[in-house]
C-alpha atoms as an extended CHARMM CRD file, in Angstrom:
* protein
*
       232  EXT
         1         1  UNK       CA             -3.1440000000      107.1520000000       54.0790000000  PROA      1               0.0000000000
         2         2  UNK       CA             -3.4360000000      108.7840000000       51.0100000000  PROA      2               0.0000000000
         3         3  UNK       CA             -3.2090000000      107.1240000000       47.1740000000  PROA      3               0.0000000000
         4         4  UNK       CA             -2.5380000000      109.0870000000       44.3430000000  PROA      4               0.0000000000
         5         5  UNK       CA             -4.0430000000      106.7360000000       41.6090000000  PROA      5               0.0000000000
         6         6  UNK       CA             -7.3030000000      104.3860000000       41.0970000000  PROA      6               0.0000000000
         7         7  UNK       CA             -6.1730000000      102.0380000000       38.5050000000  PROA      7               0.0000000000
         8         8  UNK       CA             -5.9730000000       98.4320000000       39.3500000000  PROA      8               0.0000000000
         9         9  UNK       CA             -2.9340000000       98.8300000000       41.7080000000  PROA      9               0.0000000000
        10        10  UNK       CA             -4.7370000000      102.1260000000       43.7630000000  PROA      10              0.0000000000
        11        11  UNK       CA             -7.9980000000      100.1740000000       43.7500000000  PROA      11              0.0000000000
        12        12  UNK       CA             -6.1740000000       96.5020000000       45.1370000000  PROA      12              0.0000000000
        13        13  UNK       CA             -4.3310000000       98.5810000000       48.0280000000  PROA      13              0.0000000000
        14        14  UNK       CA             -7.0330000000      100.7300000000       48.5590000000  PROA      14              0.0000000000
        15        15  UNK       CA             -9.3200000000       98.0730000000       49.4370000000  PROA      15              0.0000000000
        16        16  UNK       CA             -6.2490000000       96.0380000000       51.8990000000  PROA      16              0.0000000000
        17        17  UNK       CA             -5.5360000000       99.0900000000       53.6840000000  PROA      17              0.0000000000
        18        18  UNK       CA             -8.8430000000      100.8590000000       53.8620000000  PROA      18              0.0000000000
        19        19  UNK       CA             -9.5240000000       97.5670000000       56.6710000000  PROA      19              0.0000000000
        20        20  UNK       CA             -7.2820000000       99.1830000000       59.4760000000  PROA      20              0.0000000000
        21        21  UNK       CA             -6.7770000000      102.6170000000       58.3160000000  PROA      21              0.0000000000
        22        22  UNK       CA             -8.6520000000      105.8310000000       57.0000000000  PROA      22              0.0000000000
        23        23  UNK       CA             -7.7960000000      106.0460000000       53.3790000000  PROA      23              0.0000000000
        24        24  UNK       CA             -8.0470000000      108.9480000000       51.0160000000  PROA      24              0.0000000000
        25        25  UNK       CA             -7.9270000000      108.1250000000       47.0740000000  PROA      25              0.0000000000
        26        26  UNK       CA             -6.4980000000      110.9240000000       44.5540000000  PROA      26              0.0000000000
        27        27  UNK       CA             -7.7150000000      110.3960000000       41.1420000000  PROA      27              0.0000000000
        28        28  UNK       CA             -7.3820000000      112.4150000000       37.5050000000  PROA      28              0.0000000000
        29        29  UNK       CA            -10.7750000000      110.2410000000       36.9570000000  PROA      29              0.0000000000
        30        30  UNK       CA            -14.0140000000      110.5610000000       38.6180000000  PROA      30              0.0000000000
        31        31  UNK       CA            -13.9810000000      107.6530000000       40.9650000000  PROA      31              0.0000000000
        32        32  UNK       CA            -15.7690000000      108.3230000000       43.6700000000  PROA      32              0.0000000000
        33        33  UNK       CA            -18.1400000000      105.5880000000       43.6500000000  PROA      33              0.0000000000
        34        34  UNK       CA            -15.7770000000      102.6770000000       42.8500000000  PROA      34              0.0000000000
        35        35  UNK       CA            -13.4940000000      104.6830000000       45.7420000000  PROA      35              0.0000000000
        36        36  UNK       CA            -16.5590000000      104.0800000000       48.1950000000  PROA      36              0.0000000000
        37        37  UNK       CA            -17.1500000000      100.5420000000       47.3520000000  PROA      37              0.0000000000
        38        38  UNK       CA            -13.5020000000       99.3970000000       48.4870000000  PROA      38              0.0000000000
        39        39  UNK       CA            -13.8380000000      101.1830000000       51.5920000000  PROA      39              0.0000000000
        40        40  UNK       CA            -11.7540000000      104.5610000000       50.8460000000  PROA      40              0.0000000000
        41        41  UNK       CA            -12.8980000000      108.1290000000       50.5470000000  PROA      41              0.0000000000
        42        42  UNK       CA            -12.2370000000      110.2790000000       46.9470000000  PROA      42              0.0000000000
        43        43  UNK       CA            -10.0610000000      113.4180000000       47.8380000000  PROA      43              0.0000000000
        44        44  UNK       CA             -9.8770000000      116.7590000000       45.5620000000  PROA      44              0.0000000000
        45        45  UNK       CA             -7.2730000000      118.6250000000       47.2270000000  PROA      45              0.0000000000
        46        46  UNK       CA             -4.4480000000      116.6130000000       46.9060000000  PROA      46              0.0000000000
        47        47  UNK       CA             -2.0820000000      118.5090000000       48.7730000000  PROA      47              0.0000000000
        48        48  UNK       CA             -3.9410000000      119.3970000000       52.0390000000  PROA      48              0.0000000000
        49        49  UNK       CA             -3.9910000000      115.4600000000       51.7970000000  PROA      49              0.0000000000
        50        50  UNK       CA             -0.5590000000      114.7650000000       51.4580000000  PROA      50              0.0000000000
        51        51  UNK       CA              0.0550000000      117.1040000000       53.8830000000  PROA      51              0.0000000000
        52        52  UNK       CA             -1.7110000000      115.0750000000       56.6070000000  PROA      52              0.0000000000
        53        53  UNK       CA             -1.3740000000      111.9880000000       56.0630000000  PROA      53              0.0000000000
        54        54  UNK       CA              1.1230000000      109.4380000000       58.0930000000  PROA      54              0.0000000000
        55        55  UNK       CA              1.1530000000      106.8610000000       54.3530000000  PROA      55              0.0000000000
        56        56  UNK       CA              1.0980000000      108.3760000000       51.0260000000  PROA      56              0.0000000000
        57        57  UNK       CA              1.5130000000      105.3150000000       48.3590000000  PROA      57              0.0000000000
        58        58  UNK       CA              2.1110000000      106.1530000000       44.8410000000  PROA      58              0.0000000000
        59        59  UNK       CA             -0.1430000000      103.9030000000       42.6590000000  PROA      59              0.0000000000
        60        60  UNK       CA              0.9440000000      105.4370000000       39.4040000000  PROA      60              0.0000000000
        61        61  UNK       CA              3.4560000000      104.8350000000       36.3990000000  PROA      61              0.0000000000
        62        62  UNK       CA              7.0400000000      104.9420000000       36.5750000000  PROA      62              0.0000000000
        63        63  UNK       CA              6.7780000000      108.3300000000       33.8260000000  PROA      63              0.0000000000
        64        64  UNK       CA              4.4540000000      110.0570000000       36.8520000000  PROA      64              0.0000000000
        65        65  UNK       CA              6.6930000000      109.4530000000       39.8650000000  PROA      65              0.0000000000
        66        66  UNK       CA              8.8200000000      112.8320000000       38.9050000000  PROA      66              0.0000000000
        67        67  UNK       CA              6.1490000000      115.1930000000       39.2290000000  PROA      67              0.0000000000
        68        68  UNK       CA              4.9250000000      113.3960000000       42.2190000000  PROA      68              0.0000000000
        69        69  UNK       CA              8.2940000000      113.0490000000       44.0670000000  PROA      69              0.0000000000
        70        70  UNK       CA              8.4480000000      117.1030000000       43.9700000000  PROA      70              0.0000000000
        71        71  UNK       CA              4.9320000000      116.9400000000       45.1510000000  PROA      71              0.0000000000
        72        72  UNK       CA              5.7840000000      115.0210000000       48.1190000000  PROA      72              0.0000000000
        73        73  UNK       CA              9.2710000000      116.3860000000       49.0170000000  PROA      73              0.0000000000
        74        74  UNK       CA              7.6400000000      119.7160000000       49.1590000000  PROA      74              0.0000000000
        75        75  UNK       CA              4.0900000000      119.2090000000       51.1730000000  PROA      75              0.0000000000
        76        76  UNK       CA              4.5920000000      116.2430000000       52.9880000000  PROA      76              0.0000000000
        77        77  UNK       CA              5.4810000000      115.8000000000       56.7850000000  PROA      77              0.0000000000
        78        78  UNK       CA              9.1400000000      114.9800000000       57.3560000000  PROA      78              0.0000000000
        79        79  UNK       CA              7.7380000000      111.5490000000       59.6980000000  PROA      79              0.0000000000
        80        80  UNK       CA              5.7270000000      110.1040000000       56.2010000000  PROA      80              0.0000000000
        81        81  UNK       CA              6.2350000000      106.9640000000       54.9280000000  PROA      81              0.0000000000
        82        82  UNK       CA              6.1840000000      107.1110000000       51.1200000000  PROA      82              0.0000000000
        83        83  UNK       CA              5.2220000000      103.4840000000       49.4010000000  PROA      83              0.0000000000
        84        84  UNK       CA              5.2270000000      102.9190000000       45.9370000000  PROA      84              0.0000000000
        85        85  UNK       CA              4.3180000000       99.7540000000       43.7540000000  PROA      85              0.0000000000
        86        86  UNK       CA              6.1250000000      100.2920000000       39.9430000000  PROA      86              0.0000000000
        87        87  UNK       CA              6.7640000000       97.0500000000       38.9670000000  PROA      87              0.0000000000
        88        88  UNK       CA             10.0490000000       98.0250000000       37.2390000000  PROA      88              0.0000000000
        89        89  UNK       CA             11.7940000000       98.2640000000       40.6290000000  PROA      89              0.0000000000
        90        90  UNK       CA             15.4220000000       99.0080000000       39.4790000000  PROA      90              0.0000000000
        91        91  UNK       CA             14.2510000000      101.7910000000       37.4660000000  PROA      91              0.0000000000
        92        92  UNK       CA             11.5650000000      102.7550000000       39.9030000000  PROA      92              0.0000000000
        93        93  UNK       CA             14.4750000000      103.2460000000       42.8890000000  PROA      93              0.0000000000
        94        94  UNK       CA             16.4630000000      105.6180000000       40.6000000000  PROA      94              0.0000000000
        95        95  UNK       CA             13.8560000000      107.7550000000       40.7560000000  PROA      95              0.0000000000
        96        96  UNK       CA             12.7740000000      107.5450000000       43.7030000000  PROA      96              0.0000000000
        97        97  UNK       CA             16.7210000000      108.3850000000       45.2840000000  PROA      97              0.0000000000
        98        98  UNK       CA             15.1140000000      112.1380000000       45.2770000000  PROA      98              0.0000000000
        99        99  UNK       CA             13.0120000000      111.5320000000       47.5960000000  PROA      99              0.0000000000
       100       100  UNK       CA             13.7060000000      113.2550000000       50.9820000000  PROA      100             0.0000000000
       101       101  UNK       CA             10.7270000000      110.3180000000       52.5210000000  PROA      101             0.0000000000
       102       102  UNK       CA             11.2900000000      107.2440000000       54.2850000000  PROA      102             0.0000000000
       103       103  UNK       CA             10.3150000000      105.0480000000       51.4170000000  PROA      103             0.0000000000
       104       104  UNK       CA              9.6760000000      101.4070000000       50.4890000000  PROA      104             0.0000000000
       105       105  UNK       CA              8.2380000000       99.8230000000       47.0060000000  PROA      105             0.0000000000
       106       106  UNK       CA              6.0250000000       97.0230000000       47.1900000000  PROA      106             0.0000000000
       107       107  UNK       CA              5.0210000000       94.3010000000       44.1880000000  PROA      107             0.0000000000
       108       108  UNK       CA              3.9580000000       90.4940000000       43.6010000000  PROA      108             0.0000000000
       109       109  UNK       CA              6.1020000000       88.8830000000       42.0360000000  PROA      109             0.0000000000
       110       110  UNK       CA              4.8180000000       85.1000000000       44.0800000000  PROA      110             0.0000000000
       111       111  UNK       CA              1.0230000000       84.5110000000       44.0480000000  PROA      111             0.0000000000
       112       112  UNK       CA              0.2900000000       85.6370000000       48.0900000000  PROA      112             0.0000000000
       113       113  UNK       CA              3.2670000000       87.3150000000       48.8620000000  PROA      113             0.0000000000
       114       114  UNK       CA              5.1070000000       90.5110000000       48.1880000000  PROA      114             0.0000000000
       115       115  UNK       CA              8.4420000000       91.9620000000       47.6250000000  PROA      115             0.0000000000
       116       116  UNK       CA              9.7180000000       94.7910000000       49.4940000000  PROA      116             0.0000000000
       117       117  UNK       CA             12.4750000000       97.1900000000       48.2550000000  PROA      117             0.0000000000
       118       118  UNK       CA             13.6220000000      100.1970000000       50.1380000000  PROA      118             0.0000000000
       119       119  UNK       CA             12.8950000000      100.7460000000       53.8050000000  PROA      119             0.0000000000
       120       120  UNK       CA             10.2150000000       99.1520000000       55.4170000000  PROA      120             0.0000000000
       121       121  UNK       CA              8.8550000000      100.3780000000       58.7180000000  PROA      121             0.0000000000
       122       122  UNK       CA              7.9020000000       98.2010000000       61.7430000000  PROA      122             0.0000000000
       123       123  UNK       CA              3.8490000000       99.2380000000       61.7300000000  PROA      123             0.0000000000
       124       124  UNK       CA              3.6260000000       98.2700000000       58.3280000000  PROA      124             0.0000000000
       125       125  UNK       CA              5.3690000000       95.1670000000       58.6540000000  PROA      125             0.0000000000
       126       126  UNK       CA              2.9100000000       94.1720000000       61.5700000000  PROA      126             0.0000000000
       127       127  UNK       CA             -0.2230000000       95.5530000000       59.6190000000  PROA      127             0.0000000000
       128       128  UNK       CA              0.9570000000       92.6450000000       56.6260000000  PROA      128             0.0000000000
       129       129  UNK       CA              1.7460000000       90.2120000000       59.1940000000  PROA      129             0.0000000000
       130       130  UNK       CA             -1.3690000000       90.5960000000       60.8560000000  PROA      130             0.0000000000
       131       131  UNK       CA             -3.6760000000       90.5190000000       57.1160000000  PROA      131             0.0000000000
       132       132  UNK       CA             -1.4940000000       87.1040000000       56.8690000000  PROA      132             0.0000000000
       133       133  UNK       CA              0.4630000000       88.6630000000       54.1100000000  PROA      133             0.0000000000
       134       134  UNK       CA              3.9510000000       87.2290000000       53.1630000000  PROA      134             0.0000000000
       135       135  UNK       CA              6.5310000000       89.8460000000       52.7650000000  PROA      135             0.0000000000
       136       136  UNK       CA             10.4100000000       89.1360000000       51.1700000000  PROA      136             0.0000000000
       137       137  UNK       CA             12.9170000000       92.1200000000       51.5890000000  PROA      137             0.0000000000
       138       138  UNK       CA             14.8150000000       92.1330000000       48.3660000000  PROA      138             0.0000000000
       139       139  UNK       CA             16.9550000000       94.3150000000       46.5140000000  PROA      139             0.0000000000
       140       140  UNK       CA             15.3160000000       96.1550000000       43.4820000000  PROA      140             0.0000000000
       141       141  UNK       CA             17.8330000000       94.0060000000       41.1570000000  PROA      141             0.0000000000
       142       142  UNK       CA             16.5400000000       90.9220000000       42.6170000000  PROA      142             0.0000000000
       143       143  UNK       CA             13.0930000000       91.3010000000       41.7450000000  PROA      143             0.0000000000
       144       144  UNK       CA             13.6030000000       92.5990000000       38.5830000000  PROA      144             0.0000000000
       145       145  UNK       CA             15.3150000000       89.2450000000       37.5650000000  PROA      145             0.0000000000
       146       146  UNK       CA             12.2080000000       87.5770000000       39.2360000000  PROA      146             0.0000000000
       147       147  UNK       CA              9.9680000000       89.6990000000       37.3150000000  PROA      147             0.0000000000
       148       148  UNK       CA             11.6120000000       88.9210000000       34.3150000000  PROA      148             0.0000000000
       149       149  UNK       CA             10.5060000000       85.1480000000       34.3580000000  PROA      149             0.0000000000
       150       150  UNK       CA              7.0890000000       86.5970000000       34.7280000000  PROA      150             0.0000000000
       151       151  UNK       CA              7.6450000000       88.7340000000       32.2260000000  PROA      151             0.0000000000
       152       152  UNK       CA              8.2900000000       86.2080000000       29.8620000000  PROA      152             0.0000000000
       153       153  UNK       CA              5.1250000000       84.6150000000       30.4170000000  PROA      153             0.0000000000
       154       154  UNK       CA              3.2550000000       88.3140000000       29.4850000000  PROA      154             0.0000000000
       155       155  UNK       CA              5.6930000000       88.6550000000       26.8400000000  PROA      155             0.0000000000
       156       156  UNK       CA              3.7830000000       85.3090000000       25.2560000000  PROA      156             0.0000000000
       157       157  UNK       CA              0.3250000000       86.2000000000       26.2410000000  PROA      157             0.0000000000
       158       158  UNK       CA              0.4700000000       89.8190000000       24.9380000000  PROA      158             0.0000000000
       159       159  UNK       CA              2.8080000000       88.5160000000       21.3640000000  PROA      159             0.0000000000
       160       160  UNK       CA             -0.0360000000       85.9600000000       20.8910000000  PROA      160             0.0000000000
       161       161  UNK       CA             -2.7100000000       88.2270000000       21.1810000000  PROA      161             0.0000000000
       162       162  UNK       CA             -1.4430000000       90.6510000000       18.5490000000  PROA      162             0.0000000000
       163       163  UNK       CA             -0.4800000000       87.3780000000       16.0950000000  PROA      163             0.0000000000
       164       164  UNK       CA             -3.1910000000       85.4010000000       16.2570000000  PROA      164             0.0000000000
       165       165  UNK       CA             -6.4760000000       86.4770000000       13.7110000000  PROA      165             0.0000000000
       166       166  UNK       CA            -10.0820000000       86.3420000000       15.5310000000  PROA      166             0.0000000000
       167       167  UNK       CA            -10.5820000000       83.4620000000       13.6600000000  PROA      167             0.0000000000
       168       168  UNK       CA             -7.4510000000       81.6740000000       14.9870000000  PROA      168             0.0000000000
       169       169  UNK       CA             -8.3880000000       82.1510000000       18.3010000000  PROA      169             0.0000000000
       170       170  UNK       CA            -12.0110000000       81.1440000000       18.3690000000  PROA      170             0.0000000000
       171       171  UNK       CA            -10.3230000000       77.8420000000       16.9890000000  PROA      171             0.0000000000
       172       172  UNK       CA             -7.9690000000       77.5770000000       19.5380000000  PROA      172             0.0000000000
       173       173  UNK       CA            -10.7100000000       78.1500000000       22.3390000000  PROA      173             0.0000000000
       174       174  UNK       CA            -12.2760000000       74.7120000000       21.9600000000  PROA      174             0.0000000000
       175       175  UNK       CA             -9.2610000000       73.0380000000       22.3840000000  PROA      175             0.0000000000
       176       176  UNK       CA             -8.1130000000       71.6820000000       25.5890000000  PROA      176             0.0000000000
       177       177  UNK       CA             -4.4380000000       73.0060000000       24.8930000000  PROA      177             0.0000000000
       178       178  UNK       CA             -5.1800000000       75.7150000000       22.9140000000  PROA      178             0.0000000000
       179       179  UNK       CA             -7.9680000000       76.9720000000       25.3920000000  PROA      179             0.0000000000
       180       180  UNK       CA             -4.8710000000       77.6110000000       27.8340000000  PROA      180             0.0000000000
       181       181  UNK       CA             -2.8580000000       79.3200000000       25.5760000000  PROA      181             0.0000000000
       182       182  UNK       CA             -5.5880000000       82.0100000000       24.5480000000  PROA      182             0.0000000000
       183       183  UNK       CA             -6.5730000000       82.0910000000       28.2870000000  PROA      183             0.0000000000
       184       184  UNK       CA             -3.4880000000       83.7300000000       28.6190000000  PROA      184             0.0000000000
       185       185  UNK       CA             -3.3540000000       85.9640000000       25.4910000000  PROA      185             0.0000000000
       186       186  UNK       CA             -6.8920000000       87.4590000000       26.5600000000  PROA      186             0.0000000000
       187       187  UNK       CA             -5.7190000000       87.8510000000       30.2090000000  PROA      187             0.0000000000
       188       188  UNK       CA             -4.2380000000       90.8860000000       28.8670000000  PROA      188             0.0000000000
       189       189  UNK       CA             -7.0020000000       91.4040000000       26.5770000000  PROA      189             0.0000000000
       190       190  UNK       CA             -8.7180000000       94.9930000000       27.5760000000  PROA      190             0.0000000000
       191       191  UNK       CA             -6.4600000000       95.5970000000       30.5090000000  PROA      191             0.0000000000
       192       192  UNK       CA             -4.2990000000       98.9000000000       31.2370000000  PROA      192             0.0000000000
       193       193  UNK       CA             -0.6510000000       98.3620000000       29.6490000000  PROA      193             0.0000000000
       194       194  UNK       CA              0.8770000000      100.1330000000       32.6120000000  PROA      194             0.0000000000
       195       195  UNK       CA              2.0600000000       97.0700000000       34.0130000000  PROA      195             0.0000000000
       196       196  UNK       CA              2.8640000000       95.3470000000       31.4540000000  PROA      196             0.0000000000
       197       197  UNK       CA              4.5280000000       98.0240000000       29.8240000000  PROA      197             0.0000000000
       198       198  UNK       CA              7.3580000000       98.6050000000       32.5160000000  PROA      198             0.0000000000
       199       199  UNK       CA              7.8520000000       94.6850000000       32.5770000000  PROA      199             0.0000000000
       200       200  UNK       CA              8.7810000000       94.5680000000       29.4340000000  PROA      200             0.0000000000
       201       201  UNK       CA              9.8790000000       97.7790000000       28.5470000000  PROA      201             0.0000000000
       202       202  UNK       CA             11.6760000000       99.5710000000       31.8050000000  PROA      202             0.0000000000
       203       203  UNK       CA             13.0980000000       95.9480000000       33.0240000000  PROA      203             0.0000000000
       204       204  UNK       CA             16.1730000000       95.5540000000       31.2410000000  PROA      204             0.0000000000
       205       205  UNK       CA             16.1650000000       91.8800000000       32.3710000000  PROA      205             0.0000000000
       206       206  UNK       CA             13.2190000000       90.9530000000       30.7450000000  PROA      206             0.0000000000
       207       207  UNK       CA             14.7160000000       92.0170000000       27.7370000000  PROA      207             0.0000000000
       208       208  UNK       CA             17.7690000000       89.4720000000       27.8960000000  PROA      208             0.0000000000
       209       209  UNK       CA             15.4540000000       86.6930000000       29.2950000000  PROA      209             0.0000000000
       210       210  UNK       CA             12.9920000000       87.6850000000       25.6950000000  PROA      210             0.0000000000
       211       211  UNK       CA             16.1330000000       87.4020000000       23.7080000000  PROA      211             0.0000000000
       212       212  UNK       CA             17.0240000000       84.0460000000       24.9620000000  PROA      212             0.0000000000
       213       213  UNK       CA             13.3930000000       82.7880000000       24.4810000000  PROA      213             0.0000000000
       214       214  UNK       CA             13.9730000000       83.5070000000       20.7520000000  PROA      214             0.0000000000
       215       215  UNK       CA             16.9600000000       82.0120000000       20.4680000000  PROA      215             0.0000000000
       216       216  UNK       CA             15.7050000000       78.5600000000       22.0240000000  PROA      216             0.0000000000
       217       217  UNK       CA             12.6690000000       78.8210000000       19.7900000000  PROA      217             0.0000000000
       218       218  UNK       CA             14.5770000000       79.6040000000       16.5670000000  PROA      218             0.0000000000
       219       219  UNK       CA             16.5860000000       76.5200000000       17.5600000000  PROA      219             0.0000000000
       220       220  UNK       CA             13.5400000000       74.2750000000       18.0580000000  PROA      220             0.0000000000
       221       221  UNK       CA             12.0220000000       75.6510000000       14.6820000000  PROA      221             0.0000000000
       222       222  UNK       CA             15.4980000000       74.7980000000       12.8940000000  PROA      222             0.0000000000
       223       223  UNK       CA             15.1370000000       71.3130000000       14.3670000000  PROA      223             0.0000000000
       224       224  UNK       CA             12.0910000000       70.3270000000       13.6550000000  PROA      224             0.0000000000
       225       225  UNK       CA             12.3200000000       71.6400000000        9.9480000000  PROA      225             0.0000000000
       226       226  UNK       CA             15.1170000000       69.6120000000        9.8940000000  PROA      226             0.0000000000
       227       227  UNK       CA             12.6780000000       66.3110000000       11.0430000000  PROA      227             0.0000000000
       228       228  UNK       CA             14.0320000000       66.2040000000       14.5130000000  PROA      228             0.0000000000
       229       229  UNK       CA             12.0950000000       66.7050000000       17.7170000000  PROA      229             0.0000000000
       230       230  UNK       CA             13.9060000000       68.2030000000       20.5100000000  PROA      230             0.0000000000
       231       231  UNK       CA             11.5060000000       68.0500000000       22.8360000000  PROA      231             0.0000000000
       232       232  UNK       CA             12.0860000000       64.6380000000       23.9080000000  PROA      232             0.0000000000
């Protein structure tokens, strides 16, 4: 197998699959060390790789599949399997209809288990079956509306961490409610925006699950200015 990308997605499959296959890891960043540690080797010559290899997963951004598609269509062997893991699945299968590659995406959307969109082949299905690893065939719509619920969740981590002064928060730390609520806004604290990024931005249903969020909490805020509590 070889992965084109070593963020946190490259490095997370990179260590499951390096277990019961050889993996090569493609990387714009100088990785080999953190490559070695999960169990993978760093690759320069990206196509002589993709030219081999039986698995070539896509661990990068939606905006990088393009480039990468042509890549593939043109160097890889007809037999590949082509996986990728964009989070924005709808979007991500649009792009990914010019691909000439058997082809399935793969995300978490349920703590332990993944989604699968596209095509799934029986050898990979037994390699997750036998790493005890849930897998749900869905349609890319599907998980996008699941991801959206998610989404909302990021949506309130990432809004609070931009709203909220340092001050603020260091207040909110010692308390046992707060403490949850700036667990989550500094969950995203530091971390690539890739992810989050095509929840939010490239999911279109994320968007009309934000919108109703808004609306619920400009309703609660015009009830309780109004002395009632409609939380009851």
């Amino acid at each position: 197998m070889t992965i084109v990308g070593f963020g946190p997605m490259g490095k997370r499959f990179a260590h499951l699959f390096s277990s019961d296959m050889d993996v090569r890891v493609s990387s714009s960043r100088n990785v080999a060390d953190e490559v070695a540690s999960v169990g993978a080797v760093s690759i320069g010559d990206r196509g002589s790789a993709l030219a081999s290899s039986d698995y070539i997963f896509l661990a990068v951004p939606l905006k990088a599949l393009p480039d990468l598609i042509e890549e593939v269509n043109a160097v890889s062997r007809a037999g590949v399997v082509v996986i990728d893991c964009c989070s924005a699945r709808v979007s991500a299968e649009k792009l990914l209809s010019r691909l000439d590659r058997r082809h399935f995406g793969i995300h978490d959307v349920i703590k332990g288990e993944y989604c699968i969109t596209g095509d799934i082949n029986e050898e990979m299905t037994q390699f997750f079956c036998h790493h005890g690893i849930k897998i749900q065939c869905m349609t890319a719509e599907e998980h996008d509306r699941i991801n959206a619920v998610i989404g909302l969740g990021h949506f309130i981590g990432l809004s609070l961490g931009q709203f909220l002064g340092d001050d603020e928060k260091a207040i909110l730390s010692g308390m046992g409610s707060g403490s949850k609520v700036i667990a989550l806004a500094n969950h995203f604290a530091g971390t690539s925006p890739t992810t989050w990024r095509e929840t939010q931005v490239d999911n279109t249903f994320t968007r009309k699950k934000r919108e109703d969020f808004i609306r619920a909490l400009i309703q609660y805020h015009d009830a309780l200015s109004n002395g009632e509590y409609p939380f009851e």
